[in-house]
RODO-2510 file (C-alpha; in nm, 4 decimals, decimal comma):
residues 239
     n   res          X          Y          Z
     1     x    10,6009    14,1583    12,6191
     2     x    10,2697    14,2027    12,8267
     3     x    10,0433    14,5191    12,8273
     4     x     9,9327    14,5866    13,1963
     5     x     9,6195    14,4216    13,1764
     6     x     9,8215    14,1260    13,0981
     7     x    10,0040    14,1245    13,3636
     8     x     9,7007    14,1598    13,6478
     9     x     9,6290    13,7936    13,6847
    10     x     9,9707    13,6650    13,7857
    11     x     9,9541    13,8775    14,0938
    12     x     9,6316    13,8209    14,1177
    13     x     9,7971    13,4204    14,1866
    14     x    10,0816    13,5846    14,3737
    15     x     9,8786    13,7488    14,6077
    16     x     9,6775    13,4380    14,6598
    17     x     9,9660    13,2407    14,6867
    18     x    10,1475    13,4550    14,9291
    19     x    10,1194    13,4172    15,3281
    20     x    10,3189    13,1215    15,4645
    21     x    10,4204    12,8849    15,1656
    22     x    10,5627    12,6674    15,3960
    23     x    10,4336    12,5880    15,7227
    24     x    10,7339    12,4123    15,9794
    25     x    10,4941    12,0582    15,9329
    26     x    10,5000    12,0741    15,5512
    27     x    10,9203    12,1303    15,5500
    28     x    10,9995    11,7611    15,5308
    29     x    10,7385    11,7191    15,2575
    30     x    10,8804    11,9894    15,0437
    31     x    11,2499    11,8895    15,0866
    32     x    11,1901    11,5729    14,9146
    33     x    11,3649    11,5354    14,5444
    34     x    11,1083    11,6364    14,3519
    35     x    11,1983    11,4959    14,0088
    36     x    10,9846    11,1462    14,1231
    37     x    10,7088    11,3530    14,1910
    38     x    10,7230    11,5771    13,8472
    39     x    10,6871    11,1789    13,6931
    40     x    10,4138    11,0845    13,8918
    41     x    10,2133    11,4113    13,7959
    42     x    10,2707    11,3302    13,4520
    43     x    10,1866    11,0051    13,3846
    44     x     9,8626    11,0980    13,6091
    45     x     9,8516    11,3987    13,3417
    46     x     9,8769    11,1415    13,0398
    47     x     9,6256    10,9279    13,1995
    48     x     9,3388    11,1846    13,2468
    49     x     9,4536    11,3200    12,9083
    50     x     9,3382    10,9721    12,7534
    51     x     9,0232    10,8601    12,9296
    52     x     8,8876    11,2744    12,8700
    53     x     8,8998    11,2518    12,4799
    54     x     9,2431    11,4649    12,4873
    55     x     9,1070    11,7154    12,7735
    56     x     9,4026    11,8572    13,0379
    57     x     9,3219    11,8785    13,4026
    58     x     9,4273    12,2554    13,4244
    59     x     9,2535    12,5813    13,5255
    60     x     9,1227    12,8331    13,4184
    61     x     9,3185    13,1216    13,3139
    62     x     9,2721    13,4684    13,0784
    63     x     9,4007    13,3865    12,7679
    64     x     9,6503    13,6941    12,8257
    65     x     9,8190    13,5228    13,1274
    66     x    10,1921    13,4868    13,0397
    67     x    10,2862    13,1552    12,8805
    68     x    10,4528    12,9994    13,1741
    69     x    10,2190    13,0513    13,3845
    70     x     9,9394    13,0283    13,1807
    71     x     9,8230    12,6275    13,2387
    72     x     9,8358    12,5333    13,6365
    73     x     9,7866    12,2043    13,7226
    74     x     9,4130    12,1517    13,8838
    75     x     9,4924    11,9051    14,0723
    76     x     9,0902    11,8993    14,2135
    77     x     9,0424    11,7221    13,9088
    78     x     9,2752    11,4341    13,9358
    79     x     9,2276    11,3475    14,3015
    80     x     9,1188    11,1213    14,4327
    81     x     9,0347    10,9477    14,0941
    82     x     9,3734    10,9509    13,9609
    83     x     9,5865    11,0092    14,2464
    84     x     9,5627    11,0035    14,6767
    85     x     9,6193    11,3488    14,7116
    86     x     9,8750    11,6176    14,5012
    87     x    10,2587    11,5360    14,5350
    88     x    10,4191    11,6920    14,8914
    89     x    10,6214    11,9404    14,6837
    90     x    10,3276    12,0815    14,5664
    91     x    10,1626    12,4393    14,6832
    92     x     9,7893    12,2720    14,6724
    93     x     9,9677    11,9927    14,9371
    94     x    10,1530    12,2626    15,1837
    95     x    10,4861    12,2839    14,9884
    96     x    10,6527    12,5641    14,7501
    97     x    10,6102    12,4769    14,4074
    98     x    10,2892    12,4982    14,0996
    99     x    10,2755    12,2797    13,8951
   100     x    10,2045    12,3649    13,5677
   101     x    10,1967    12,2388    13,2034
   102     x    10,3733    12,3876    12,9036
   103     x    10,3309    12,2448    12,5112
   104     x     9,9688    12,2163    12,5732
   105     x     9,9087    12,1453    12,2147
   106     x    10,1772    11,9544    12,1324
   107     x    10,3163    11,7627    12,4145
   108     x    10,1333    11,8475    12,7867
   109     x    10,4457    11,8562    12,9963
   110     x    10,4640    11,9335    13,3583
   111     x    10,7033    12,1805    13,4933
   112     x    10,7451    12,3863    13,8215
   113     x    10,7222    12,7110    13,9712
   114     x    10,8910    12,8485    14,2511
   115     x    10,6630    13,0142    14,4169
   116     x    10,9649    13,1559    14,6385
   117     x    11,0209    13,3878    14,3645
   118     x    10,6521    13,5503    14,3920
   119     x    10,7037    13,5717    14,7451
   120     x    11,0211    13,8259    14,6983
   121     x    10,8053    13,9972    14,3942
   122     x    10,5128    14,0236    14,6256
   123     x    10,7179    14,1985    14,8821
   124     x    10,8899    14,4245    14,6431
   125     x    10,5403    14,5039    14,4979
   126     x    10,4390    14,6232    14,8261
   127     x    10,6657    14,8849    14,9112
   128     x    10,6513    15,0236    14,5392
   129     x    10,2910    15,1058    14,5720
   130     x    10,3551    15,2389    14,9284
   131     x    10,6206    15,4562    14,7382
   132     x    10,4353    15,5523    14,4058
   133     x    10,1650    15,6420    14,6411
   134     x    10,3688    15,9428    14,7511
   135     x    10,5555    16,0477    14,4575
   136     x    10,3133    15,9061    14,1939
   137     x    10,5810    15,6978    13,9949
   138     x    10,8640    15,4319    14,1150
   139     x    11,1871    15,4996    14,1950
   140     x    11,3593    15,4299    13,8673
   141     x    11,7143    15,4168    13,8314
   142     x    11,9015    15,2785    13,5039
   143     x    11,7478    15,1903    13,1776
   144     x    11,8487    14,8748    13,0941
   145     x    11,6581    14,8073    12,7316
   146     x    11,3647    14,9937    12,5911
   147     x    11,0513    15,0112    12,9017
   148     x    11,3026    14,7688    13,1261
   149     x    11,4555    14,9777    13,4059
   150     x    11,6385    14,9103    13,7330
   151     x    11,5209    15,0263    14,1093
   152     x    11,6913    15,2765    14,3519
   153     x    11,6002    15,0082    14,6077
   154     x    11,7319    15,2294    14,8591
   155     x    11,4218    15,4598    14,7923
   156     x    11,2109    15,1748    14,8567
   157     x    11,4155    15,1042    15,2418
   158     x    11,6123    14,8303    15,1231
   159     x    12,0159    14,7784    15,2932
   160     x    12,0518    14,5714    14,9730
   161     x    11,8948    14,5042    14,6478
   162     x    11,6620    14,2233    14,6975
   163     x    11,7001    13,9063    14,4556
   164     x    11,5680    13,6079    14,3687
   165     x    11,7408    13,2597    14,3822
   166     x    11,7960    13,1096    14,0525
   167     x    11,5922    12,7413    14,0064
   168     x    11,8323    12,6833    13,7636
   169     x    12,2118    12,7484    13,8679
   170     x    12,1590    12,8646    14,2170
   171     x    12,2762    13,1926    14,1187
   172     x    12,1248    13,5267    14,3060
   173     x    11,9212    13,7313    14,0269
   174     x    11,8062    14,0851    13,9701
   175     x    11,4861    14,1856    13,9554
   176     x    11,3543    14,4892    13,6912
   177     x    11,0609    14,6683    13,6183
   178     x    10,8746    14,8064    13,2988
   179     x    10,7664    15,1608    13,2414
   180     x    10,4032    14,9832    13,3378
   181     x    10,5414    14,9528    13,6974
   182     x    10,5614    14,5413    13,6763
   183     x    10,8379    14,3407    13,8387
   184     x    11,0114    14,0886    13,6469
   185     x    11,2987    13,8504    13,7379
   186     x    11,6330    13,9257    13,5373
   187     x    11,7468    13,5460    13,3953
   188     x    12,0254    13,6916    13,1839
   189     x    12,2627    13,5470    13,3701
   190     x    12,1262    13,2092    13,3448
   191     x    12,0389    13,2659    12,9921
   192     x    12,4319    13,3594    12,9008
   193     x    12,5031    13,0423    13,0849
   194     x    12,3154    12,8279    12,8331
   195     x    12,3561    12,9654    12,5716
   196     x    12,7545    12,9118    12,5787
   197     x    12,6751    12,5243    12,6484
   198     x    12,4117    12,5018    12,3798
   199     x    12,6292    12,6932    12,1364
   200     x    12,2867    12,7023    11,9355
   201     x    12,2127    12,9714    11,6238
   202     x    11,9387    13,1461    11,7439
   203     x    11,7229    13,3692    11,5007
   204     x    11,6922    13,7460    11,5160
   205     x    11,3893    13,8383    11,7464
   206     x    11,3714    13,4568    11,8960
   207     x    11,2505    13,4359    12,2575
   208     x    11,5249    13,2168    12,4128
   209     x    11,3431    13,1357    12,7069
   210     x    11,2641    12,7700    12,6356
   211     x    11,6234    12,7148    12,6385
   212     x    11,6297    12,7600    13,0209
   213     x    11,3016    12,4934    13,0063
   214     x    11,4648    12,2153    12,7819
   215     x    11,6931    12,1104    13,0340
   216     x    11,5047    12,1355    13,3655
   217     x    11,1906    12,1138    13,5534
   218     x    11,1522    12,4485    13,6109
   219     x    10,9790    12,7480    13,3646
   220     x    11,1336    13,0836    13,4167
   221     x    10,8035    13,2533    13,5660
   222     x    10,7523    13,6247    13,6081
   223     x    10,9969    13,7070    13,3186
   224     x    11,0052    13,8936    12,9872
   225     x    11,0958    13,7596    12,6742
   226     x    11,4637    13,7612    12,5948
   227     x    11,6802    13,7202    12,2678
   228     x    12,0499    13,7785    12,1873
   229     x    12,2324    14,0358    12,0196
   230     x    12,5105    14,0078    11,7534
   231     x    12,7513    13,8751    11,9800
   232     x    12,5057    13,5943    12,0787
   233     x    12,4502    13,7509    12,4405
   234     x    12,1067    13,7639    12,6006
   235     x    11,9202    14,1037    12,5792
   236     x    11,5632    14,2096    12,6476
   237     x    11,3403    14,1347    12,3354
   238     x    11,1771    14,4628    12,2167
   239     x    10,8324    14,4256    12,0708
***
């Protein structure tokens, strides 16, 4: 989906947002339910939306950032004018989510990212480069669509392949990479999960991503497009 170049601001934020997410005096604060606080954000949202002439407190990003992460929250510009200080759950306040808007055009909604994820990805990134640095390319293992591979992880020291927690069913997920060396979260699971409840006709070539959004609070962040084959089952999305 994304040519390299694409790619470079998102760990660009990962690398910013890496270190200690969550400090032991911020755990309380990020434990909290955080649908409340996805509210609060977006009526604040809404609000600065309207007094701005239709202008969205977000920051600046390249226009080739990937969608999902495209539009974070800028939360300088809505406190203390429009709110005390950013919600508890938020990265900007100490906890382990950015907040971000998707529909921008449309309908500004806020969603999360968790920033767990780019913590594993960040890690992962790490010992790749130590390894390409040796042997020039990473330790591929199985192709699993056209430019998406799997990792001999062992290669890279891991015991066990390292995963990410799903923020949508709690499920443990696989990461991949591209033939561009960039690690991506594997949501197939989740996507074959929704797409037997939805039991929706999807289009040849469709991303089915947003199916994962309509339902929850979360965006499915360092991913790459997806769409489903003739037996309606999630695949990687050539382009």
């Amino acid at each position: 989906m994304k040519k390299f170049a694409a790619i470079i601001p998102v760990f660009l934020l990962m690398t910013l947002l890496s270190g200690c997410l969550y400090p032991d005096q911020e755990l309380t604060k990020n434990q909290v339910a955080y649908e409340d606080q996805i509210a609060g954000v977006q009526n604040t949202v809404d609000r600065f939306k309207e007094d701005s002439g239709g202008l969205l407190p977000i920051k600046t990003r390249d226009m080739k950032t990937p969608i999902y992460q495209k539009y974070p929250v800028d939360f300088a510009q809505l406190v203390p004018g429009y709110m005390a200080e950013p919600p508890g759950t938020a990265y900007e306040n100490g906890g382990i989510y950015l907040y971000v808007l998707i529909d921008v055009e449309e309908n500004p909604t806020v969603k999360l990212i968790d920033l767990r994820i780019s913590e594993e990805i960040r890690d992962l990134k790490t010992r790749l480069n130590v390894y390409k640095a040796s042997n020039g390319y990473p330790p591929y293992k199985d192709i699993v669509a056209e430019n998406v591979f799997t990792l001999d992880y062992k290669k890279l020291g891991y015991k066990e392949a390292p995963q990410a927690i799903s923020p949508y069913s709690g499920e443990m997920l696989p990461f991949v990479i591209d033939n561009k060396g960039e690690v991506y979260v594997d949501y197939r699971i989740d996507l074959f999960k929704v797409l037997n409840k939805k039991k929706r006709t999807i289009a040849k070539g469709e991303d089915i991503r947003d199916l994962l959004v309509e339902d929850s609070p979360f965006v499915p962040a360092f991913s790459l497009p997806y769409t489903v084959n003739e037996k309606n089952e999630p695949v990687f999305l050539d382009k």
